[in-house]
C-alpha positions as CSV (number, residue, x, y, z in Angstrom):
1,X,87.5,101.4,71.9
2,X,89.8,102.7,74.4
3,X,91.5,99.8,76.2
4,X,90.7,101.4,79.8
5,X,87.5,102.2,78.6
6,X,86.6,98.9,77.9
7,X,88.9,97.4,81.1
8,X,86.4,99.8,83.3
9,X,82.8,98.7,81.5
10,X,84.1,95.0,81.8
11,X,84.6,95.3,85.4
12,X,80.7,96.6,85.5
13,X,79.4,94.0,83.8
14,X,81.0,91.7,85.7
15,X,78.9,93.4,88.7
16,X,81.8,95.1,90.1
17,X,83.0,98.8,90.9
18,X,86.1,100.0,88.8
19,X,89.2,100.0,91.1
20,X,92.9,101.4,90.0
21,X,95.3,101.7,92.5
22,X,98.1,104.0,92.7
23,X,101.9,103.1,93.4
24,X,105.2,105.4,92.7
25,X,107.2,104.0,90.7
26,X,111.0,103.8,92.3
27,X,109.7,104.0,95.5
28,X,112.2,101.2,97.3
29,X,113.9,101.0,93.7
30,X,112.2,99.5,90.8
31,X,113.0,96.3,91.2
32,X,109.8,96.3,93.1
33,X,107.7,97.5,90.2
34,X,107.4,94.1,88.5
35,X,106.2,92.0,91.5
36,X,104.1,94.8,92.8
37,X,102.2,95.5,89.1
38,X,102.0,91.8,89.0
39,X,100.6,90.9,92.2
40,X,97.8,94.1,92.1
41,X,97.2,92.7,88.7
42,X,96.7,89.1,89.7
43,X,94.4,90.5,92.4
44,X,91.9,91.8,90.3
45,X,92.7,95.8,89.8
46,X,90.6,96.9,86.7
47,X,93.8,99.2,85.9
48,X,97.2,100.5,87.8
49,X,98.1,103.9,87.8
50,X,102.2,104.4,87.7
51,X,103.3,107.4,89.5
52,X,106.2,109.2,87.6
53,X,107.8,111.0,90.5
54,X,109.1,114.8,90.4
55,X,110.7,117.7,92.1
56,X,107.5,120.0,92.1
57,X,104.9,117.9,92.4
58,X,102.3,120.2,92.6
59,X,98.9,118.0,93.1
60,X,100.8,115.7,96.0
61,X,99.7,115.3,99.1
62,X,103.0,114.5,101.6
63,X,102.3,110.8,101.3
64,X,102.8,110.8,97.7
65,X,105.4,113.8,98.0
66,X,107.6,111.7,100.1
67,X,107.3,108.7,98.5
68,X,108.4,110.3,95.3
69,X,111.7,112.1,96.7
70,X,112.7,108.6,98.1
71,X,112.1,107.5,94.9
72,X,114.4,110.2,93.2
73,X,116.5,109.4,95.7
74,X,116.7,106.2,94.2
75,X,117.9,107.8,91.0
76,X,114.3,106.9,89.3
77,X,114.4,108.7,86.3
78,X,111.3,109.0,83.8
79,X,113.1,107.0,81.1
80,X,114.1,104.2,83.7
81,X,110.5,103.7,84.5
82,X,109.6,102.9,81.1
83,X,112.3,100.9,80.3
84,X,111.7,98.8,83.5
85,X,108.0,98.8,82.6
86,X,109.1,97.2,78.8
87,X,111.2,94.8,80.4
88,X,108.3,92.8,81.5
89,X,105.6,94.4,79.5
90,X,104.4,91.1,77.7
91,X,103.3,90.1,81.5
92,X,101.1,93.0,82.2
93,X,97.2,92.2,80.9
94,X,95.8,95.3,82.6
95,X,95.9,98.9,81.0
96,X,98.6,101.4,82.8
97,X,98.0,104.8,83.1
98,X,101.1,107.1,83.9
99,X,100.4,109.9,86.3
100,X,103.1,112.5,85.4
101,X,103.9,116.4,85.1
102,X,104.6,117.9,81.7
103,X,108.1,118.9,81.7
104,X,109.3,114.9,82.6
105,X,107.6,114.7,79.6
106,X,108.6,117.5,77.5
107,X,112.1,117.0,78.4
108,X,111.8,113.4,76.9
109,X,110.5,114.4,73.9
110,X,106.8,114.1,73.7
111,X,106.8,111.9,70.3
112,X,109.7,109.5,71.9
113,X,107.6,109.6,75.1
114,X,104.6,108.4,73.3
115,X,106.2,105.4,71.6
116,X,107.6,104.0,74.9
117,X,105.4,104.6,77.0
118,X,103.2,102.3,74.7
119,X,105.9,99.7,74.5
120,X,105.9,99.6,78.2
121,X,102.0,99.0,78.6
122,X,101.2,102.5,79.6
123,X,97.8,103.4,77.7
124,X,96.8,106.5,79.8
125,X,98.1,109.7,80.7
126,X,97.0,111.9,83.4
127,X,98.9,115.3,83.5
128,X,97.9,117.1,86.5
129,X,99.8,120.5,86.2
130,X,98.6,121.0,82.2
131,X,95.5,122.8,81.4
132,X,92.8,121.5,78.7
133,X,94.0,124.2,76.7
134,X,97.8,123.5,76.4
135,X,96.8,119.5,76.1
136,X,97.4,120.0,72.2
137,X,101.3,119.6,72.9
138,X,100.9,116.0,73.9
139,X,97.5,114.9,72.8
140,X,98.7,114.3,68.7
141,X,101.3,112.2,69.4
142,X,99.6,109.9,72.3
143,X,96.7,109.3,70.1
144,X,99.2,107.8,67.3
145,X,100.2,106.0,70.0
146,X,97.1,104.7,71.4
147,X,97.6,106.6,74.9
148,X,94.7,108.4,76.4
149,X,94.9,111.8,77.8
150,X,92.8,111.4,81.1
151,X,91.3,114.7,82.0
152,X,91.1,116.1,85.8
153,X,87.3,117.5,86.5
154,X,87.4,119.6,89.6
155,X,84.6,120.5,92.1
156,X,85.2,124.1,91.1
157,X,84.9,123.6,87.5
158,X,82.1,125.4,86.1
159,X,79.5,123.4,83.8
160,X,80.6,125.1,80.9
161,X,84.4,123.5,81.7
162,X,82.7,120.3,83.4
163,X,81.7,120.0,79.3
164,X,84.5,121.1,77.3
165,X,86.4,118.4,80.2
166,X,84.4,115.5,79.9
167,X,84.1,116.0,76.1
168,X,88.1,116.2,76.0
169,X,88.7,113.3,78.3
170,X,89.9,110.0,77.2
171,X,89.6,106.2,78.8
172,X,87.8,107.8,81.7
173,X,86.7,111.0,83.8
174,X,89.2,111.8,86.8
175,X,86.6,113.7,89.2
176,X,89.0,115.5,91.7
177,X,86.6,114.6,95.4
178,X,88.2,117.3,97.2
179,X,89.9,120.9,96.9
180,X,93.5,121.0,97.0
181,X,96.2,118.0,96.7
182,X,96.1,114.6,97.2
183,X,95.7,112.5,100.3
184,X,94.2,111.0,102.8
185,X,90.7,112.8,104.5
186,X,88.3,112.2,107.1
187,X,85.6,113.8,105.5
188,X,84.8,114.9,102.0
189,X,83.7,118.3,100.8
190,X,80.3,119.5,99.4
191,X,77.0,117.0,97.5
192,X,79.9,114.6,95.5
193,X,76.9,112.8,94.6
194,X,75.4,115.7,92.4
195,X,79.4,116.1,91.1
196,X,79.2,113.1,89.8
197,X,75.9,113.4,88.2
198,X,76.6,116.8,87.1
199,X,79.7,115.3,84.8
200,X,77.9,112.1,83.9
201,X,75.3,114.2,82.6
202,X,77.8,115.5,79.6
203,X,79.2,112.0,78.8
204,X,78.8,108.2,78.7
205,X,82.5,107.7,79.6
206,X,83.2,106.1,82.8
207,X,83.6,108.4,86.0
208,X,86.0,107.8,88.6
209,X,86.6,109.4,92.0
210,X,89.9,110.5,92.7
211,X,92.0,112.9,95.2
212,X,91.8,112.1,99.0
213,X,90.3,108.4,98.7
């Protein structure tokens, strides 16, 4: 079984709600990646997802925007990240999941990607900006690796995509809560309730809420 599959249903039968945090990696220099994995990790996260960040950064709200240009800034680099992930690797007991954009990726090489990301404990991938259909360029080589490809389900998506998604999806089911980019909301938009149901009706794999939490 997937590893954040099974990090997600162990958290439920413990009685608790899944929770995975997001941090940007480089973000007051990744020297601060270790302590800051290690301490979410000691507090109990079900998973942590690793922001990889990027000049175009397409689904960002301006929180996560500006943390990532103080992060390149920095000089983080997508190859820095795993390497400083590896470095410490044998500490992390939770499942990572990177959140990245496909060309970081393609211009790493997708096969090379896929090995170190697994060395450095990443066993997710969310790719915002690439479409189900395109997913075939990275989805061969992070399955020989033991990586999932985390699909994105929006509140547009009609039920005929809410199936081909959910039936796609890997570890878990990233429902998008509101329309548009990332950040912070006062309110949230439309029945999520009957979202949710909607996509859990296609699939036993877990369902998470994320976008503007």
């Amino acid at each position: 079984m997937s590893q954040i599959k099974e990090a997600i249903l162990e958290t439920n039968r413990q009685g608790h709600k899944a929770f995975i945090p997001y941090i940007m990696a480089g973000d007051g220099g990744l020297e601060k990646l270790k302590p800051t994995i290690l301490k979410l990790q000691e507090l109990g996260v079900t998973a942590i997802e690793v922001g990889i960040p990027f000049t175009d950064p397409v689904a960002d709200g301006p929180t996560i925007e500006e943390a990532g240009v103080r992060a390149l800034a920095n000089g983080t680099t997508l190859r820095k990240v795993l390497e400083t992930l590896a470095g410490f690797a044998h500490e992390i007991k939770i499942p990572l999941i990177a959140m990245t954009y496909l060309n970081p990726v393609l211009a790493y090489g997708i096969g090379q990607f896929a090995k170190d990301a697994h060395k450095a404990g990443i066993r997710g991938v969310i790719i915002p900006d690439m479409p189900l259909e395109e997913s075939d360029l990275v989805h061969p080589a992070l399955k020989a690796a033991g990586i999932d490809l985390v699909q994105l389900v929006s509140l547009t998506s009609t039920p005929e995509r809410i199936e081909k998604l959910t039936k796609a999806s890997e570890g878990f089911i990233y429902a998008v809560t509101v329309n548009g980019i990332t950040g912070a909301r006062s309110t949230f938009e439309g029945d999520l309730e009957s979202h949710f149901k909607k996509i859990q009706s296609y699939t036993d794999t877990p369902v998470l809420a994320g976008f503007g939490i």
